[in-house]
N, C-alpha and C positions, 0 to 999 in steps of 0.2 A: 601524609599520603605517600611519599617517595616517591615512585616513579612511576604510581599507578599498578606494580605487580604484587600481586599477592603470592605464598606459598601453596601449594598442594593440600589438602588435610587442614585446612584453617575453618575457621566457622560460615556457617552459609553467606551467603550475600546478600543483600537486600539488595533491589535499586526499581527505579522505577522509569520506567517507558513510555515516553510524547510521543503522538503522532495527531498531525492534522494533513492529513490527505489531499487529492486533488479536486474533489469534493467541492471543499469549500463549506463542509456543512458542522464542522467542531472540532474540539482537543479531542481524543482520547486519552486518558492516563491509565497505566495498567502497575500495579504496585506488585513486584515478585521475589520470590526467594529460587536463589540458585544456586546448589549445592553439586560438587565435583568429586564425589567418594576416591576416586581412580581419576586419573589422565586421560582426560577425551571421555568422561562417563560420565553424561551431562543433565542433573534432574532440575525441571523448572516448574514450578511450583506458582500457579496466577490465585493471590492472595488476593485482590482487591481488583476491580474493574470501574471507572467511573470519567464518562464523556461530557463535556459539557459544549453545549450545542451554541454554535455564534448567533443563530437570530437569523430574519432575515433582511434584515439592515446591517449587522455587521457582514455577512454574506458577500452581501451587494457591494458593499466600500470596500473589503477582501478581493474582491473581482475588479471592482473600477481601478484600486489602487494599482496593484498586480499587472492589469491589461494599459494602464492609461500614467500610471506613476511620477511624477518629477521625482529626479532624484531625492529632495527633499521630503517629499512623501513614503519613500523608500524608506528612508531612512529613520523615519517617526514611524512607520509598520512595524521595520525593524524593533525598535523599543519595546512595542504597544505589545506585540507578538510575544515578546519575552516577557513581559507581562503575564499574556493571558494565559502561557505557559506554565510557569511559576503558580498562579492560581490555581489553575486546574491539579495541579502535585500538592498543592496544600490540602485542598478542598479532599482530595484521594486520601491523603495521608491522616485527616481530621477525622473524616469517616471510617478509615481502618483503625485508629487509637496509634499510627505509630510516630512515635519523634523523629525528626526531621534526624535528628542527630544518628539513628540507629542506621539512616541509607548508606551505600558506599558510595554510590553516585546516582547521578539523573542522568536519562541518555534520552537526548531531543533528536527526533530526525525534524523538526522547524518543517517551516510551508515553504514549498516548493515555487519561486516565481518564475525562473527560466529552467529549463532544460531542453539541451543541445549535445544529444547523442558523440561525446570522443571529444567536445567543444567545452560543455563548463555544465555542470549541473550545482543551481544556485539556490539556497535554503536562507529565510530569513525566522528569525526568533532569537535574540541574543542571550548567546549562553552567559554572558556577563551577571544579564537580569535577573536569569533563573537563578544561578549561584549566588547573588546577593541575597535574593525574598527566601528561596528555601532553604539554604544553609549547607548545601551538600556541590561538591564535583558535579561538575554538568561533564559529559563526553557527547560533543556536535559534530556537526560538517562531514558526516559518514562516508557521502560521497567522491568529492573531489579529489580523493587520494587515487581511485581506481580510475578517474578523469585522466588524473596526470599518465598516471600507467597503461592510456593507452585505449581505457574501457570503457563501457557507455553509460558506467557511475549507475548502471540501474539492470536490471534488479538484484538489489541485495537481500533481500528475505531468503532466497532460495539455500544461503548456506547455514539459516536457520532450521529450515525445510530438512536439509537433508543431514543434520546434525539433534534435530527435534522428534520430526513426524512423519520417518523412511519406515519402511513395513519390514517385518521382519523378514520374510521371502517378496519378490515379484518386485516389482515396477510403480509407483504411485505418480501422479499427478496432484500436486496441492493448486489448487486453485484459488485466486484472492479476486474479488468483483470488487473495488473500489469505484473510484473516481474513473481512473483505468483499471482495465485488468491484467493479469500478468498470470502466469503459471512456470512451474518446477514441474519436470519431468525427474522424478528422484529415482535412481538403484536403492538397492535393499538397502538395510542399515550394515555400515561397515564395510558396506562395495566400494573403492576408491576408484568406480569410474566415473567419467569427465561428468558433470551436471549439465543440462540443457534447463536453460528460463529466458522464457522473456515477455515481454507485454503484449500482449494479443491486439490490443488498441483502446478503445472507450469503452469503460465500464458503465457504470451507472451514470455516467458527467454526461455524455447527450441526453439520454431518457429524460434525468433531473432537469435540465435545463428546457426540455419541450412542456414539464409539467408546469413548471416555475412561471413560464410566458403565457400558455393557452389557461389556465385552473388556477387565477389568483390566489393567494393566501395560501396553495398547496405549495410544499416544499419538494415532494418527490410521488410517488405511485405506493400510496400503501396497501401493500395486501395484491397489487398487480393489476386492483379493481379495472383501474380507469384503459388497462392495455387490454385486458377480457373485453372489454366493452367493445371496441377497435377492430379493422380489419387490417390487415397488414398488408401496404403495397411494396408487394416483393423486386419490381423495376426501381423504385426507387429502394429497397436494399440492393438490388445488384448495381447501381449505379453508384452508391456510396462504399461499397465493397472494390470498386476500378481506381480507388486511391491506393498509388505505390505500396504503402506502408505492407498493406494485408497482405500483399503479396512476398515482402521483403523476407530475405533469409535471416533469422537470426544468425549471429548477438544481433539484438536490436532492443531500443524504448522510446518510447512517448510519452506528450503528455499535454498538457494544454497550447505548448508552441502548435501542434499540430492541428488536434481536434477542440479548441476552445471557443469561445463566442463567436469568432466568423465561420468559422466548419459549422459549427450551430445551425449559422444564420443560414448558408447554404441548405442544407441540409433541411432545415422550414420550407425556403421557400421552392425544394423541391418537392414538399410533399404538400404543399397548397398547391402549387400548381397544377399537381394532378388530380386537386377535388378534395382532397382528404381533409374530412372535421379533426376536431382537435383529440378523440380517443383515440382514429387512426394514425394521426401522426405518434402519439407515444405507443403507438403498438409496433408502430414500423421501427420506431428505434429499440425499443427492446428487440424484438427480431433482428435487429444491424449489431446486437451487442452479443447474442446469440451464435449467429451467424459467423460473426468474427473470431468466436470461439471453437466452434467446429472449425471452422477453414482453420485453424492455428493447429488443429490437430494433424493437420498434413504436414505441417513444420515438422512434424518429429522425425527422427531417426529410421529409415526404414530398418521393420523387424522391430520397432519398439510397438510394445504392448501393454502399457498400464493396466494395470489391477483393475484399479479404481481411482477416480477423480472425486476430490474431496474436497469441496468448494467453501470459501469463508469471504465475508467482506460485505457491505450494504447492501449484494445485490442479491446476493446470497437468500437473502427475509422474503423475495420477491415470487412468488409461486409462479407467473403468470412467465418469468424470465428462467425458472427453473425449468419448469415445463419446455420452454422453447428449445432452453441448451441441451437438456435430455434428447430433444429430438435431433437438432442438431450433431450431436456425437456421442453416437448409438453404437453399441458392442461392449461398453464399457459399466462396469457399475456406476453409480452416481450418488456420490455420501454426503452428507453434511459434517464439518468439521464438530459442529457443537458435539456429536454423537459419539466423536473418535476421542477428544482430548477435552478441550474446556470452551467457554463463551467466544465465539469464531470472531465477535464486533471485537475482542480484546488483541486478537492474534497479531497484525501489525506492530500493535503498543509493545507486546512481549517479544515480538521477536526485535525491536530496537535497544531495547534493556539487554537482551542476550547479547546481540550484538557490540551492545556498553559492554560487556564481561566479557567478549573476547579482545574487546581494545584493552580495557582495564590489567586484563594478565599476559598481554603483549603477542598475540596471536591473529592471524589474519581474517577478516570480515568479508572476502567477495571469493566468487566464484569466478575463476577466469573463463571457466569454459561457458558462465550464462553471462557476462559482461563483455570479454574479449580483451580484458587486462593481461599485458606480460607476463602476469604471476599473483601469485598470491600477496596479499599487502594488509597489514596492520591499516585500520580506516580510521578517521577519524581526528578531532582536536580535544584534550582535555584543560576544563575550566578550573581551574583550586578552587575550594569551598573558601 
């Protein structure tokens, strides 16, 4: 392996890309080929896509351990995560016919248990595991390097964003609806001005979690049904909207320190309180996750003008939350990423593997102007196969 750099002109790269989100609801693994004709001229190729969903008992012990943990249990997470990691890259690589042997590397961004914006942002899945079961270099710990530097270790998609899926002329907005959501403000391709990203607040992790509690045996809102159903009480969006964060200037990120089971709990027992059945309340949280996405459109630069917003991530599938955002932040087009490039559930996954290929040839992974790092910075730890 040497030192993890490759030449110019070498043959493509294989590697494959972990992501298990804030979610809490699976691995994804995304298997790609990334080829570099020229310096800086970067083709990425998503070969294979394939998630495997935790259940909802693993979910649940993900969450309890995560929220409630002894160090001990941390630490058997730790393992089990690397595990289920490793799995999910087999299971991907079994289904595409490729040998383990032909990867250059695996690049896990692991589950998220703390995050604390300039303070520590903490990933567990041990790249150990994965390197032992699959056979291949793991590249982890993406973040912590931009921690050290200063930055809020989050969001780093966006120098995927603007090194992937910048528009040839104009302005784009890539949008991701996760667990949280997060958006890139991109200049054209090849504009080297500063990047604006950062996390708008809660993506799909309240809605899911209103459905998970009132609609047993449901995991999330499919199809929007249950939020159509629903009336939305908009004092209680404007009252969950008077948390600091929405307001905050970027750099900024979140994540469950913030909005997780107790913001939850809040967050029910304001909208019981004002009467609301259990459609209303996941209506109103889709419209707080809406909501919080327009208002984030005020974050922007004045005189910035995106093209187009071109949304990917779970929440993305949701019509009932597409519609709202539509209304939400109007003047703009409004794309679906599946339509521009490839499978939008994979983009996360693929943009971690890229991210693996720019540690792997010793180039830097964040954006200072959407994190608030010192500088650009090589991210990342690498595992030996």
């Amino acid at each position: 392996m040497g030192d993890g750099r490759r030449e110019q002109g070498d043959r493509p790269v294989l590697a494959v890309g972990l992501m298990s989100g804030t979610s809490l609801d699976g691995i994804t693994g995304a298997l790609v080929r990334i080829e570099e004709p020229s310096e800086g001229d970067f083709r990425v190729h998503l070969i294979a896509r394939r998630t495997i969903p935790y259940g909802a008992d693993r979910s649940a012990e993900l969450s309890a351990r995560i929220l409630k943990g002894t160090p001990r249990e941390l630490a058997l997470l730790h393992a089990d995560l690397g595990e289920w990691f490793a799995e999910c890259a087999h299971t991907l690589l079994d289904e595409a016919g490729v040998p383990a042997g032909q990867l250059a590397f695996v690049a896990s961004h692991g589950q998220t248990v703390w995050h604390e914006a300039r303070r520590v942002s903490f990933q567990l899945g041990s790249p150990a595991v994965i390197a032992e079961r699959v056979g291949a270099s793991v590249i982890s710990d993406f973040r912590s390097r931009d921690v050290a530097a200063g930055g809020e270790g989050a969001p780093l998609v966006p120098r995927v964003d603007r090194l992937l899926f910048a528009r040839e002329t104009g302005q784009r907005v890539l949008l991701n609806i996760g667990g949280i959501a997060n958006l890139s403000l991109v200049p054209p391709r090849g504009d080297p001005a500063a990047l604006l990203a950062f996390d708008t607040g809660p993506g799909v992790m309240v809605m899911d979690a209103c459905v998970r509690r009132l609609f047993p045996g449901q995991r999330f809102d499919e199809g929007g049904r249950i939020a159509r159903a629903g009336r939305v009480m908009e004092h209680v969006v404007d009252q969950s909207l008077a948390h600091p964060y929405f307001a905050a200037r970027p750099p900024k990120s979140t994540g469950r320190e913030q909005f997780g089971e107790p913001w939850t709990d809040g967050f029910l027992a304001r909208c019981l309180e004002a009467g609301g059945g259990p459609e209303d309340v996941v209506a109103t949280a889709t419209a707080l996750t809406a909501r919080a996405i327009g208002r984030a459109a005020a974050l922007l630069p004045p005189g910035s003008r995106p093209v187009d917003v071109v949304r990917s991530g779970g929440g993305a599938r949701n019509p009932a939350l597409v519609e709202a955002l539509e209304r939400s932040w109007p003047g703009v087009e409004h794309r679906s990423f599946d339509d521009l490039f490839f499978d939008g559930d994979a983009k996360e996954a693929v943009a971690f593997a890229f991210l693996g290929y720019l540690t792997w040839t010793g180039r830097s992974g964040n954006e200072p102007g959407a994190t608030g790092a010192r500088g650009p910075r090589v991210l990342g730890s690498i595992t030996p196969a």
